[in-house]
Structure formats: structure tokens, C-alpha cells
C-alpha positions, -999 to +999 in steps of 0.1 A: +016-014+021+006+009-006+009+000-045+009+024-075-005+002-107+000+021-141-017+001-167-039+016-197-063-011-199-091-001-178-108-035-169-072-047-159-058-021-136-093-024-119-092-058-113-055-059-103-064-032-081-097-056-066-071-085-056-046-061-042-076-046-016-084-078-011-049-087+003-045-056+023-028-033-001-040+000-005-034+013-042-041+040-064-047+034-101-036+051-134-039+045-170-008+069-186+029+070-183+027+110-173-001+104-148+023+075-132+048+100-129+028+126-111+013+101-087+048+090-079+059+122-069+035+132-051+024+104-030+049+075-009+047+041-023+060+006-013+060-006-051+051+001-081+035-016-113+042-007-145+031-017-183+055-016-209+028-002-233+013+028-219-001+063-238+017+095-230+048+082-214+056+041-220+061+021-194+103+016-200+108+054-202+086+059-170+111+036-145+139+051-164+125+088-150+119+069-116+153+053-115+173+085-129+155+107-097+182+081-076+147+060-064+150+026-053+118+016-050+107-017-059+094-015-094+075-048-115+067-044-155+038-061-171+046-075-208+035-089-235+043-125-237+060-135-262+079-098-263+112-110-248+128-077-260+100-058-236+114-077-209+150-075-210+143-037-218+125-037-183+149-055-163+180-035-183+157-001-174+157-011-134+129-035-132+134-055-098+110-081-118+087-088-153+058-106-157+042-117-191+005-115-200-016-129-191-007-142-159-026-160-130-037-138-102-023-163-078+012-150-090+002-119-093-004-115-057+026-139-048+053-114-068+039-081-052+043-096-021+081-107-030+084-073-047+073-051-012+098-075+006+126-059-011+117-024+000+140-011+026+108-001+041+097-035+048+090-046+084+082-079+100+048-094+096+039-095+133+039-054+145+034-050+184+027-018+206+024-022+241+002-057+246-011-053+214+000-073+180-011-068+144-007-102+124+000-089+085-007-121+072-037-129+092-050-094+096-057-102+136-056-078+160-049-099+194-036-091+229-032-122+253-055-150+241-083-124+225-078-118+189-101-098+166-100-099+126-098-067+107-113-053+078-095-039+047-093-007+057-093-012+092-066-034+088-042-007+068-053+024+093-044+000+119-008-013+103+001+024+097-003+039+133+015+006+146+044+015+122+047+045+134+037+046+173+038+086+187+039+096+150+006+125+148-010+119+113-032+144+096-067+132+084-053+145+048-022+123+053-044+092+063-068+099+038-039+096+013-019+070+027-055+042+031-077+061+007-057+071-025-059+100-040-088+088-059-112+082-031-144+099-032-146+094+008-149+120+031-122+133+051-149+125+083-146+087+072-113+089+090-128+096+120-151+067+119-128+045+109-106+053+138-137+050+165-140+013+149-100+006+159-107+027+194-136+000+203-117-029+191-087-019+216-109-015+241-126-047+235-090-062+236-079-049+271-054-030+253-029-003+276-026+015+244-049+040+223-054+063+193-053+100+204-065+133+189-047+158+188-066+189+185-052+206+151-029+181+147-045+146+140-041+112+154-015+093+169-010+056+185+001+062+225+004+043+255-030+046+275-027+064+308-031+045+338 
């Protein structure tokens, strides 16, 4: 799942951004109302997370732009506290939720979850392809009895080609979709990443596999016999 956290304070959006990896999210960070905007159009995102209070482009007027473009997705707004007006102005913009500073992160994490559950994107949390099964809460890779635990990024590469089986991404489009547009990686960490998923298969018995396709990119196939 991949989140898009507009918030001006710097320290914040990072560490919002640090709990979300931790979970399993990838997510791109911005500290602007008119950067949120351009990052939205741009890129696909499962949910988005908005200040109120924001330079440029306020939070408010920002899901108004998103909502007024006939988008549905899932959109939380950080307020002040003890600004009840900020948050009746959030939920009367399109807000699916609003949540006061501060806040724990235990909550934090709990309402992102709820708020990705609401996307019409959303899947179950056990994704299978052939023998193989990715648990989304667990992040286990597992076939039979044999189970191996994934990294972060692993784990995303992993849940993307298992949402889409026989779909050929593009480095550029993984890069995007697990990286961010931020990423100072390498388009060959891709390829790396993907050899760690290939030997992890492989160590599962698994009758499916990642294949390149020359010019093309990657895509998640059953194994030939």
C-alpha cells in the first residue's frame, strides 16, 4: 500500500513516514499544499494524509482540488487540537477521517490502516499465486509448511507482483510504486531486489517465478514444468 503524507513540519512527516515503513507502507513525503498536488497526480496512491495548515496551498483547499477532480481516494487530515472548526472543515471538505495533534503513533498506524481499508483497491490480507501465499499482516512468504519473513521492501515488491500476477512492470514503474519518487536508489536496485524474492521462491519449492522480459520488465508467472 502506498501513502502520500503532506505535512510542513519536517521532523513530523519524517517520522510519520519511519512508522509507516515500518508497517509495510511505502510513502512519499511533502511539506506544501502545491507539491501535494503534483505528487497526487502524478503518482497512484492508496491514501493520503493531509495537514490542515500547510504553505502554498492549505491542507482544506488541497482535498477540495482532490475531491473536485471526482477522486475517491481515501483522504485523513491532521489538526490542531483544540481547532474543532479545522475539523468539521476537513470532514465537510471530504475527509474520510481527522485526527488532532498530537496523537499516539499507535493510532496513527491503527487509522491508516482503517483508512486503506476503505479504498476500493483494497484486497484481502492473505494474497496467493499458484502454492505460494503472502501474509500482509505477518509479512511471510510461505508455501506448504515452509514460511520465510520478508523485509520492508521485499515485502512491498513482493505484495505488488502478487496483486497483479502476468501484469509486466517497468523498473521505472517499480521504482515508483516501492521507492517513491524521492529515492536516491538506483534503478539496478530493482534488480537485486528481485534476485532476493527469486531465491526465496526457490527456497520455498514454489511452481511460480518472477520473469524478465527483455525491454519490457518483470512479471509474476507460473514456473514451467
Amino acid at each position: 500500500m502506498r501513502i502520500l503524507i503532506a505535512e510542513d513540519e519536517v521532523q513530523l512527516a519524517e517520522g510519520l513516514k519511519y512508522l509507516l515503513e515500518k508497517s509495510r507502507f511505502s510513502v512519499d513525503i511533502v511539506h506544501d499544499g502545491i507539491a501535494a498536488l503534483d505528487y497526487f497526480r502524478q503518482s497512484e496512491y492508496d491514501a493520503v494524509v493531509l495537514d490542515t495548515m500547510m504553505p502554498g496551498v492549505n491542507g482544506i483547499k488541497v482535498l477540495e482540488t482532490i475531491r473536485a477532480e471526482r477522486s475517491g481516494i481515501p483522504v485523513m487530515m491532521l489538526t490542531a487540537k483544540a481547532e474543532i472548526e479545522e475539523r468539521v472543515a476537513g470532514l465537510e471538505a471530504g475527509a474520510d477521517d481527522c485526527l488532532p495533534k498530537p496523537f499516539s503513533t499507535r493510532e496513527f498506524i491503527a487509522r491508516v490502516r482503517a483508512l486503506v481499508r476503505r479504498n476500493g483497491n483494497y484486497t484481502d490480507s492473505i494474497l496467493s499465486f499458484g502454492n505460494i501465499r503472502l501474509d500482509c499482516n505477518r509479512f511471510e512468504l510461505s508455501s506448504g509448511i515452509e514460511s520465510v519473513r520478508l523485509n520492508n521492501k521485499e515485502y512491498q515488491l513482493t505484495e505488488l507482483f502478487l496483486r497483479h500476477p502476468h501484469y509486466v512492470f517497468s523498473s521505472g514503474h517499480i521504482m515508483d510504486k516501492v521507492w517513491g519518487q524521492e529515492s536516491e536508489a538506483g534503478v539496478d536496485v530493482v534488480w537485486t531486489y528481485i534476485g532476493y524474492i527469486r531465491k526465496k521462491l526457490r527456497s520455498l519449492g514454489a511452481d511460480i517465478e518472477i520473469k524478465t522480459f527483455r525491454g519490457a520488465g518483470y512479471s509474476l508467472e507460473e514456473a514451467k514444468c
